[in-house]
N, C-alpha and C positions, 0 to 999 in steps of 0.2 A: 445552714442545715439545722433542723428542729430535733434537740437532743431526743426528743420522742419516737423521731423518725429512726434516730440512728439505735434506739434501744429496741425497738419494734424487727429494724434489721437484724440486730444480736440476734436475737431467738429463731426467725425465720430460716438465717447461717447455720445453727445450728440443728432444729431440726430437721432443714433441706425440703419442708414441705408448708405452703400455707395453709393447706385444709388445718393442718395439726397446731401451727403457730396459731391459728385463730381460735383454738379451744384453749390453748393457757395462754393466750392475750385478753380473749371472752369480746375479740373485737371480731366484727364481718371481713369475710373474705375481698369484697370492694376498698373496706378501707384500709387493709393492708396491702392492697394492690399498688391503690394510689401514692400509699405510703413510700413504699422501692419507687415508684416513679417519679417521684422529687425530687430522691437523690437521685438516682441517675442523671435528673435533668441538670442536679448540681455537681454532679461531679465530669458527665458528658462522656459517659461509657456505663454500657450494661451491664448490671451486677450478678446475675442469676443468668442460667441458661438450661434447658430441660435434660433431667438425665433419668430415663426411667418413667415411671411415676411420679418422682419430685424433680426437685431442681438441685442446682450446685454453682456454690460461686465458680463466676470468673475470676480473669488474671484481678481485675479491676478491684470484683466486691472481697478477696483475699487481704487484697490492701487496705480497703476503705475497712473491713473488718478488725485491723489492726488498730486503726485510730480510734473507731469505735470506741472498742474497751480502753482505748486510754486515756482518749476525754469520758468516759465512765468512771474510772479509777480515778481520775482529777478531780470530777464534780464531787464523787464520795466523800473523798478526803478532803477538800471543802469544806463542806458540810460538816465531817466530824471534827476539825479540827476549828472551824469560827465556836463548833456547840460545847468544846473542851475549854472555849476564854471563862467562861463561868461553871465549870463543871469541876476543874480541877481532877485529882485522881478518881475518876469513876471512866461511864461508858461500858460500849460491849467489847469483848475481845474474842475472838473467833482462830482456836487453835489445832491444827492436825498434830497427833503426834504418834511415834512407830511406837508398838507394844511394851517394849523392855524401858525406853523414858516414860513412859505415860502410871508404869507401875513404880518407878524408884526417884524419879526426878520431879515431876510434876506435883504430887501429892502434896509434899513440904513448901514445895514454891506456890502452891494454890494458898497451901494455909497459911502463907506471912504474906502473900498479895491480899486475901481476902480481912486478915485481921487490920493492916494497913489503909486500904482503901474496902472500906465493906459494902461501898456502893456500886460497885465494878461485877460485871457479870460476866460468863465465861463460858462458849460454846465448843465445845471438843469432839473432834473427831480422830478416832482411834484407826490407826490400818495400814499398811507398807508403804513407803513411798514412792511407790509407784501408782497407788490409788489416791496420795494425798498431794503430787504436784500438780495432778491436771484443777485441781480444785482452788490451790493459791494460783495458776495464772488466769483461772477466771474472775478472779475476784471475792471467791466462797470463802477462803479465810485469810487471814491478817497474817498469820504465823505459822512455817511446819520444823517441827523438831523431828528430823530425820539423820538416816545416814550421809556421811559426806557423797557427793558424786557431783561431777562436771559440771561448773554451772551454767545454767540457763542467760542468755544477754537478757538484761533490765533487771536481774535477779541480785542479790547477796547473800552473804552468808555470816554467822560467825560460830565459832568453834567452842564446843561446850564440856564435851569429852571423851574421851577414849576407853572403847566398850570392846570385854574380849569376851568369844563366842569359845567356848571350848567344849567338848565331848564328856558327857553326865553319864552316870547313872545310879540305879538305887546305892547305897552307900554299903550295902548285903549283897553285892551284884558278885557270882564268881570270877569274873575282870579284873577283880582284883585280891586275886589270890595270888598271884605271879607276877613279876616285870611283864608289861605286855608292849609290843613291837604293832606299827599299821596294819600289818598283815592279819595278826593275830583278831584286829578289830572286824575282819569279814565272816567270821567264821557266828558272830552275833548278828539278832536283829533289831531292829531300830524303828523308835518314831520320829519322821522328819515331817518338816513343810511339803507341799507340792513341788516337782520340779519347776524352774522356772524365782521361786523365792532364792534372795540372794545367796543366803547363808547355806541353801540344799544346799545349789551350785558349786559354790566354791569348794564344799565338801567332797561332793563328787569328783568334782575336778580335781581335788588332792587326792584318793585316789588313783584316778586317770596318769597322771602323771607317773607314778611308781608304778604303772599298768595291773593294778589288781583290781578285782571287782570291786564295783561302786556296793554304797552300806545296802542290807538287804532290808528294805521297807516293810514291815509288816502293819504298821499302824500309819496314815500320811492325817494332817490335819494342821488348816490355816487356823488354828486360834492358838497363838503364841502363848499365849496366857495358859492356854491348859496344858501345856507341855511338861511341865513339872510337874504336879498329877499325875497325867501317867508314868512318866518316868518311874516316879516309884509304886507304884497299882500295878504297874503291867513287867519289871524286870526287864523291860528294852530299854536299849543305847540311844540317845538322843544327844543332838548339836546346840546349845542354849547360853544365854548372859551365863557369865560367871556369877552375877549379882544373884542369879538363882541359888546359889549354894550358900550366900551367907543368909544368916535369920539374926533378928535382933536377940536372941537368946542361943545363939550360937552351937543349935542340933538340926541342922538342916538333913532329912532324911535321902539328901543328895552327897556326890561326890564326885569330882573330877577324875577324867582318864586323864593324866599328865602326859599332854606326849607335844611338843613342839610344830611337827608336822602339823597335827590338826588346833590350831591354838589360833583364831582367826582376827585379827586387830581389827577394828571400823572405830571413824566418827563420826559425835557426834555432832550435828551443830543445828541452828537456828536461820529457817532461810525466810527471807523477807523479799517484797517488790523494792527495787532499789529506789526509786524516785516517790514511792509513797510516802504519806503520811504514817508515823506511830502515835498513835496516843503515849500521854505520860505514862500511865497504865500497862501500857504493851511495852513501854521499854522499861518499868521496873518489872513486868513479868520474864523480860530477856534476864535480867543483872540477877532475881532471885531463881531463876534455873540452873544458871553458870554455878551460882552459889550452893545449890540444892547438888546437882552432882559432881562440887569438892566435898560438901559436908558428908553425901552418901559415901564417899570412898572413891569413886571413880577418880579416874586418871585424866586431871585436864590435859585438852588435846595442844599442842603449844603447835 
């Protein structure tokens, strides 16, 4: 098989149609034809079959898809790793990481990877991980520092720290005027994520459980980062890193609602392709993250 053929495959799998493969290949529709029809003739089963308007693999091109990416993932690594004999700590490193590490972890661990190795570069992408695993098992990044969850086969992980999510608000808020009890927390409104993000969820479902109404939403909004802003702007109850509350100068215009119930533990960790290639690079940027969230305060995850 001609790895061109089987990269040309990639794309066609995934967007299910050649008209379209042939405008971000910028190759003609005949020679993407012929293309499938090699392998098929090498592997001796039909890969596509029409569904619609496009196509869809078969049982067959599922499989051959799977080897695909990972003689692609083999060749890459390869490649990066013969052009690291002479390069030593440099190369590119391509990172996902969830909102709350990428603001408290990341930053210190960029500036002792970048002052150590200055020749090393570094492509991040920020967002839930739920947008950032479909991207490490394609191959789009080397690294995602997310929450723990199940892992994927051919995947690893390792454990960087333990992050608590607990219930904020302005530090002026009347919440806390009194001992306040779950209940007492319905009678407020709140800016949360969309349903569906982990941290709503679970909230909600604390809650659910004690059978009282879920928090009343008045503000919803996916960008983690501006959550604290509003919190204090807007005098609504929000769910957020604890690390939101402290400041290097220690007047953080936030404050925790203390209450167990809603006090949410997750970790964190560093999930990688288990059989990949790391650059020297990518694995002093694992050891100075570990390190960046003991230095920050966090709770390594044991």
């Amino acid at each position: 098989m001609d790895l061109r053929d089987l990269r040309y495959f990639e794309i066609i799998a995934e967007l299910e149609h050649i008209g379209r493969a042939t405008e971000k290949l910028h190759r003609s529709q005949p020679a993407l034809t012929t293309s499938v029809r090699r392998l098929e003739e090498s592997v001796g089963a039909p890969l596509f079959e029409k569904a619609g308007r496009g196509i869809r693999l078969t049982s067959a091109g599922k499989v051959l898809l799977k080897w695909a990416q990972r003689v692609r993932f083999d060749v890459e690594d390869a490649r990066r790793e013969i052009g690291d004999l002479a390069k030593g700590l440099s190369g590119h490193i391509r990172i996902g990481i969830v909102p709350t590490a990428a603001q408290f972890i990341l930053p210190p661990a960029a500036r002792r990877l970048l002052t150590t190795a200055p020749d090393v570069t570094l492509r991040t992408v920020v967002g839930l991980i739920d947008t950032l695993k479909p991207l490490l098992h394609a191959g789009e990044l080397d690294l995602v520092v997310g929450t723990e969850s199940p892992m994927d086969p051919g995947f690893t992980s390792q454990r960087l720290a333990e992050d608590h999510i607990v219930v904020a608000a302005s530090a002026s808020h009347r919440v806390f005027d009194a001992p306040v009890s779950l209940r007492d927390l319905t009678q407020y409104r709140w800016v949360l994520q969309p349903p569906g993000a982990p941290t709503r969820d679970w909230l909600d479902h604390t809650f659910d459980r004690k059978r009282l109404p879920r928090p009343q939403v008045q503000v919803e909004s996916t960008m983690l980062l501006m959550l604290p802003a509003l919190i204090a702007e807007t005098g609504l109850l929000s769910f957020i890193s604890r690390h939101h509350l402290d400041t290097p100068e220690g007047r953080s215009p936030l404050k925790e609602v203390a209450l167990k119930e809603t006090t949410m533990r997750r970790r964190l960790v560093v999930t990688y392709r288990e059989s990949s290639y790391l650059t020297p690079a990518a694995r002093m940027l694992i050891k100075l993250l570990q390190e960046a969230a003991q230095g920050g305060g966090m709770d390594i995850a044991r």
